[in-house]
N, C-alpha and C positions, 0 to 999 in steps of 0.2 A: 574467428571466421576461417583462416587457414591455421591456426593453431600457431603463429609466427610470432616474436617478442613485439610488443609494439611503444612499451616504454616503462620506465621506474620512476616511483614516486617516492619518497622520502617516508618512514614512519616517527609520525613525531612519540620523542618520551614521555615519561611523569614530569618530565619539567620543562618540555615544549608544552604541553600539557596545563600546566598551572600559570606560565605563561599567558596563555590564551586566554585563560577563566580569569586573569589579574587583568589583560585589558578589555574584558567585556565590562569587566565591574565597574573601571574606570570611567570607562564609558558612559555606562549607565549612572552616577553617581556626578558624575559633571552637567548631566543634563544634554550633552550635545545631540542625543535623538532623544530622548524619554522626555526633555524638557520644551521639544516642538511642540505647537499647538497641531493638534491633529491636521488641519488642512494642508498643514508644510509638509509632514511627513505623506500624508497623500501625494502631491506631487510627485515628489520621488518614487511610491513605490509604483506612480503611473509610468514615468519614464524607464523603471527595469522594465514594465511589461511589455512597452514598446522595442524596448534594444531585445528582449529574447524574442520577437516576433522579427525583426527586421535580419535577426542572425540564427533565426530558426534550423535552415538546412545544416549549418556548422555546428550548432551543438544536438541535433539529432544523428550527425554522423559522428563526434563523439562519443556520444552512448553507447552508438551501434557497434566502436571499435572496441571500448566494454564488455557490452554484454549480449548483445548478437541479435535484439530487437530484431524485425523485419524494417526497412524502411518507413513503409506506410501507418503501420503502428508509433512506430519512433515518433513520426513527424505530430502526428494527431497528441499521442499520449503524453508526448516528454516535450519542448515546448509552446505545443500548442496548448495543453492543459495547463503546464509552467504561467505560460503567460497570461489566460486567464485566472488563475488564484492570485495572484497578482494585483492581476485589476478588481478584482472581484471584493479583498481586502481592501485595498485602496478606496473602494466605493463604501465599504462599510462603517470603517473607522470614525468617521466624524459623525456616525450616527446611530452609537452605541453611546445610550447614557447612565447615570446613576438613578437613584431612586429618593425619591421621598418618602417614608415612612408614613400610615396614618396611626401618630400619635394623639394622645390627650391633648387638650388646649396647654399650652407654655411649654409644652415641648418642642423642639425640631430635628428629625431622627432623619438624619441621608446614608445614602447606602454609597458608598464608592468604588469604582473599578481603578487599580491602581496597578499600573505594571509589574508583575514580581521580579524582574532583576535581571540575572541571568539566565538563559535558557539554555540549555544544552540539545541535541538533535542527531540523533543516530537513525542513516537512512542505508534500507538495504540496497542492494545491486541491480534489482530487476526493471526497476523506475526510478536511477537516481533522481531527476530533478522534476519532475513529476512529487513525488511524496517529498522529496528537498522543501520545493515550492510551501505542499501541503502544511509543512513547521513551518518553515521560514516566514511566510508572508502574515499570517497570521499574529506571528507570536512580534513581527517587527512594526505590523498597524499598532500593535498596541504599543507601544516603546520599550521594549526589551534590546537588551545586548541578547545577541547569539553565537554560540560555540559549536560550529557543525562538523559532525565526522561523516564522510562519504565510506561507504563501504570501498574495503582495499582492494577488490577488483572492479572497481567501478567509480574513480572519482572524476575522472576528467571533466564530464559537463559540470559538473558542482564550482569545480575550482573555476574555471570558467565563468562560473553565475559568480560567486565574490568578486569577477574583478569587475562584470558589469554592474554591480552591485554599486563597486567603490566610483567607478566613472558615471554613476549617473545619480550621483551625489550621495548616498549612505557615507555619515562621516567615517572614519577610519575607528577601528576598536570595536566595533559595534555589531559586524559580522566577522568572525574569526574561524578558519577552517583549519582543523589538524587531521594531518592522512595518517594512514598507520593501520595496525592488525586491530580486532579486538579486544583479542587479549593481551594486549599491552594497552594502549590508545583506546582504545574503551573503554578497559577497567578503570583506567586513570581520571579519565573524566567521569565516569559511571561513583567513585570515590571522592571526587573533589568537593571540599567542604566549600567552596566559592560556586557551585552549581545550585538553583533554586528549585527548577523544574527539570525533569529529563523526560523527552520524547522522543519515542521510539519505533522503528517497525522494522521488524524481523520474529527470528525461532522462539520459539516457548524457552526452548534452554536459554538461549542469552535473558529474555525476556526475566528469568527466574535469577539468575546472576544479576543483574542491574536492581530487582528489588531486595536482594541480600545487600549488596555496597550502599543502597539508600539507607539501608538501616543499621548498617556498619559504620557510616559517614556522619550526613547531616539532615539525614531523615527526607532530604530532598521529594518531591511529588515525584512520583514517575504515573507517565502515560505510555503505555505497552498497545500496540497492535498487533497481533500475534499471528500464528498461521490459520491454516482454514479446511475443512473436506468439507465442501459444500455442496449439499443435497439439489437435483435438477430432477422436479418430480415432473412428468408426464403422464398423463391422464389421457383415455382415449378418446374424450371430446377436447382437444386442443381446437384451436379453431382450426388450423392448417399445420399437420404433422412434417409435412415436408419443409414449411419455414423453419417450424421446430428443431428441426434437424439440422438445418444449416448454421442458426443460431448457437444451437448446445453443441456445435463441433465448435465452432469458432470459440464460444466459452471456455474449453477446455484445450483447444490448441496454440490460440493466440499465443505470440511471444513465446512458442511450446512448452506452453503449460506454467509458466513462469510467472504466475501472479496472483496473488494473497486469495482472491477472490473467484478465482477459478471453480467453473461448477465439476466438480471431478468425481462426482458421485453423480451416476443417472439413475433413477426411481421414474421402471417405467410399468403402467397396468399392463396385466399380463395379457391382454385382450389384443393389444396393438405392438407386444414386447418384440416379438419377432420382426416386421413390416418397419418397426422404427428402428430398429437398428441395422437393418438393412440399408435405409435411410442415411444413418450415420455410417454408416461404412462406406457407404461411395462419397459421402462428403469430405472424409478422413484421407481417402486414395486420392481424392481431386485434389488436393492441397498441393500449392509448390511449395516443397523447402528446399531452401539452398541458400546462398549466399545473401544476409542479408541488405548489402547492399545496392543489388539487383532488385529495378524496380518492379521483374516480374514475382518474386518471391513471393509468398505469400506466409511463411511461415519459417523465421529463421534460426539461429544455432542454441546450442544448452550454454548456456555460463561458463561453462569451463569443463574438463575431464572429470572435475571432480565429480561435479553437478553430474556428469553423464552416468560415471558408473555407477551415481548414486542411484539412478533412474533406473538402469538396466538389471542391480542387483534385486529390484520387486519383481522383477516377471518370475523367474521359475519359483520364489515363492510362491505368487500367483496359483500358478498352475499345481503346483504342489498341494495347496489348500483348496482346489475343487475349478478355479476359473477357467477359463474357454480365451486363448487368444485370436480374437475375430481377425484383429488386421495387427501389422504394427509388430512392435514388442523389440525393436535388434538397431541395431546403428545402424547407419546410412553415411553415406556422403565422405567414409573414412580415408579415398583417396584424396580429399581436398585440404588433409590436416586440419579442419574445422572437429567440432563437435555438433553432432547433430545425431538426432531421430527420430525414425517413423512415428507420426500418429498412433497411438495404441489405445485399442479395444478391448477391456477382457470382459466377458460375460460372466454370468453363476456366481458371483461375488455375492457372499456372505454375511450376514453381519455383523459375524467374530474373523471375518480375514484381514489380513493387514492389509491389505489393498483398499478395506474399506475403513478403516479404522487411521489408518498414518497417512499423513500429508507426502506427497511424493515431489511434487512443486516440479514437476516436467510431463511432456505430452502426454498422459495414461490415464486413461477413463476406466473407472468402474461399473458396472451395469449389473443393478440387482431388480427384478421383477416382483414389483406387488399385488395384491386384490381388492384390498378397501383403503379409503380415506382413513381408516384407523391405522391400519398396515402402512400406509406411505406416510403418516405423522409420525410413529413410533421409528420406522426406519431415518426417517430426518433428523430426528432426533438423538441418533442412537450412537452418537460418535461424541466425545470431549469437545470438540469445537465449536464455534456458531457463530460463524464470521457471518455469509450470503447464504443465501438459496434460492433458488427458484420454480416455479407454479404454471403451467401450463395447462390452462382448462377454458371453457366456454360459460362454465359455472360459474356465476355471479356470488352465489354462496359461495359455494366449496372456495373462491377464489380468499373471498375473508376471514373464512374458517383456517386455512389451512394458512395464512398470514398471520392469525392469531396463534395459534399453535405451534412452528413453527418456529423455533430458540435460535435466533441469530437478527445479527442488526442490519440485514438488508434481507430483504424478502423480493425479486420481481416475480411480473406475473405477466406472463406471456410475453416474455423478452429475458435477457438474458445480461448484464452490465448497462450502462452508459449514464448511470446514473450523475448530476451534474453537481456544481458547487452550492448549490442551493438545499442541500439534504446533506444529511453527516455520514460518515461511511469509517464503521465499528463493530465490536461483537462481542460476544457475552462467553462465560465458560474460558475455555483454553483459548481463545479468540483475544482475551485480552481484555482492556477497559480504557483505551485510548480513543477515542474520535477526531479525526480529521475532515477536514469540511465544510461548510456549513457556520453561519453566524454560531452557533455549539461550539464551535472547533475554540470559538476566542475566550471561551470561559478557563481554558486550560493555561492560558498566559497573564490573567488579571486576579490579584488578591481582592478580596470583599474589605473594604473598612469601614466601622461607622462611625458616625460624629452623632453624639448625644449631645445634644445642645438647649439648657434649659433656658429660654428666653425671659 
């Protein structure tokens, strides 16, 4: 926010590390939560979701000293969402069953859902407890010990959520949080032969490192969420271009561009291309960013310096490779020692430019112009990733068509996020193969067993 120290956390070792994974096990192997009848362990995880509702504004302004959220996103995305997944699991749990087989007569064949163990959970910076949540509640309806790593600029709310965790009864051993780099404290856990599952979200590079240690180690599951350049096709019968517009800025500014699912690729027909980006360019200038602790903000800081020059080093590529800087492209706000900047526009994006091609994960929009429903599939298409995208049309067909076609595991259609805990939210390709979310999400925390039973 001002760029000022605001505190040091510890990096745990390889053997804070193993530590941790020895008392999940423990845990899990005593029965103290795995051995709850579901209804118990509901209880509990209703009472976290109430303590992160009643202590909402305190751990959104954690976050915010993190990772520079806006307020108003803070409060809604980290935990307000928090606390729903929460309850959300809690309402589930006890009404997730096994199966009964149809076997032959004198058979009896059941299918079992049985906790796998330990969990492990590496969450990135931009939503700690938000996607915390997204592992955590999940993997702890079902009776798992969990071993969480907060990203090392962004643990506070997390540590936080363990201690309301432990105060509103989660017995002790059972959620264990080690801070630390990732490349110590990561790999260590990403190695540890006491870890059963590992779930994840963040870079493709880490993402590739954590399934090499799976298969260095102990073969462990991993579930990877990976990054995203997500296609925001616009069509000249939207129903309302100017919603359009306010929508796919916010898609790609929120939290300045800081989030997995960002539509940062715009695919707009070339009939309305000029008229909506004009569009988007005063919706881009109308943004406040600034502080995000100010409740007028509307759009607040980059993660860190790093984040920033990583952000500013695309633009004169950009331009170098043929794009148009409409608005945007430079730091702002550098006397206030924060990290921040402008909204960015760049037009003429290609679809061999790196602008269109790499995830940039800060405020900068790509704008390529199409002419057919073939031309705006093939360019959605046309990148490694397939996290989101989104469909702006009046077309009732082209809306389905273009969902089917379309390589990624969220598609909207005329809107742009908000999708709720009732749907999974994942992607396909460079996107990864983890899901969070969604009754879906609970398959990543339960082994199948069967009992063949000949009567």
């Amino acid at each position: 926010m001002d760029g000022t120290l605001l505190t040091t956390i510890d990096g745990a070792s390889e053997a804070d590390v193993s530590l941790a994974v020895s008392s999940a096990r423990a845990a899990f192997d005593d029965g103290r939560w795995s051995g709850l009848a579901p209804a118990e362990r509901k209880k509990v995880l209703h009472r976290i979701a109430n303590r992160i509702e009643a202590e909402a504004l305190e751990l959104a302004v954690l976050g915010i000293r993190d990772n520079g959220t806006e307020l108003a996103m803070a409060l809604r995305a980290e935990p307000g969402s928090a606390a729903g997944t929460f309850r959300y699991y809690a309402e589930a749990l006890d009404k997730v069953a096994g199966e009964v087989a149809p076997t032959a007569p004198g058979v009896l064949g059941l299918v079992h859902r049985a906790p796998v163990g330990v969990v492990a959970a590496i969450v990135p910076w931009n939503f700690p407890l938000m996607i915390g949540a997204w592992k955590l509640a999940p993997a702890l309806a079902m009776g798992n010990s969990v071993v969480l790593k907060p990203a090392e600029t962004a643990s506070l709310s997390l540590l936080r959520l363990a201690e309301i965790c432990s105060e509103c009864g989660l017995p002790d051993g059972v959620l264990n949080v080690v801070t630390g780099s990732g490349v110590e404290t990561g790999a260590a856990l990403a190695h540890s032969m006491g870890v059963d599952v590992l779930a994840f979200t963040g870079s493709g590079a880490t993402g590739r490192r954590l399934l090499e240690a799976s298969a260095a180690s102990n073969l462990k599951r991993c579930y990877l969420e990976l990054g995203g350049k997500s296609p925001n096709i616009v069509f000249a019968d939207a129903p309302d271009l100017a919603h359009a517009a306010k929508v796919s800025a916010a898609g790609i500014f929120r939290n300045s561009g800081q989030v997995c699912v960002a539509g940062s690729r715009l695919l707009v027909e070339v009939s309305v291309h000029d008229e909506f980006v004009e569009m988007l360019k005063e919706q881009a200038e109308m943004l406040r960013v600034g502080d995000p602790l100010d409740t007028d903000t509307q759009i607040g800081a980059v993660n860190s310096e790093d984040q920033l020059r990583r952000n500013l080093s695309f633009m004169d590529k950009a331009v170098s490779e043929g794009g148009k800087v409409v608005t945007g492209g430079f730091r702002i706000l550098q006397e206030t020692g924060g990290s921040y900047m402008a909204p960015t526009i760049v037009t003429g994006v290609t679809r061999d430019a790196t602008l269109f091609q790499r995830e940039v994960f800060g405020p900068v929009l790509a704008v390529s112009a199409f002419e057919t429903e073939e031309e705006a599939l093939s360019l959605a298409n046309g990148t490694e990733f397939g996290l989101a995208a989104g469909v702006w049309t009046s077309n009732l067909s082209r809306a389905h068509k273009m969902v089917a076609g379309i390589r990624a595991g969220v598609v909207h259609v005329n809107t742009y996020g908000g999708a709720d805990n009732t749907v999974p939210l994942g992607g396909v390709g460079q996107s990864g193969n983890g899901h969070d979310k969604s009754l879906h999400a609970l398959d990543k925390y339960v082994d199948l067993k069967t009992a063949w039973i000949q009567l």
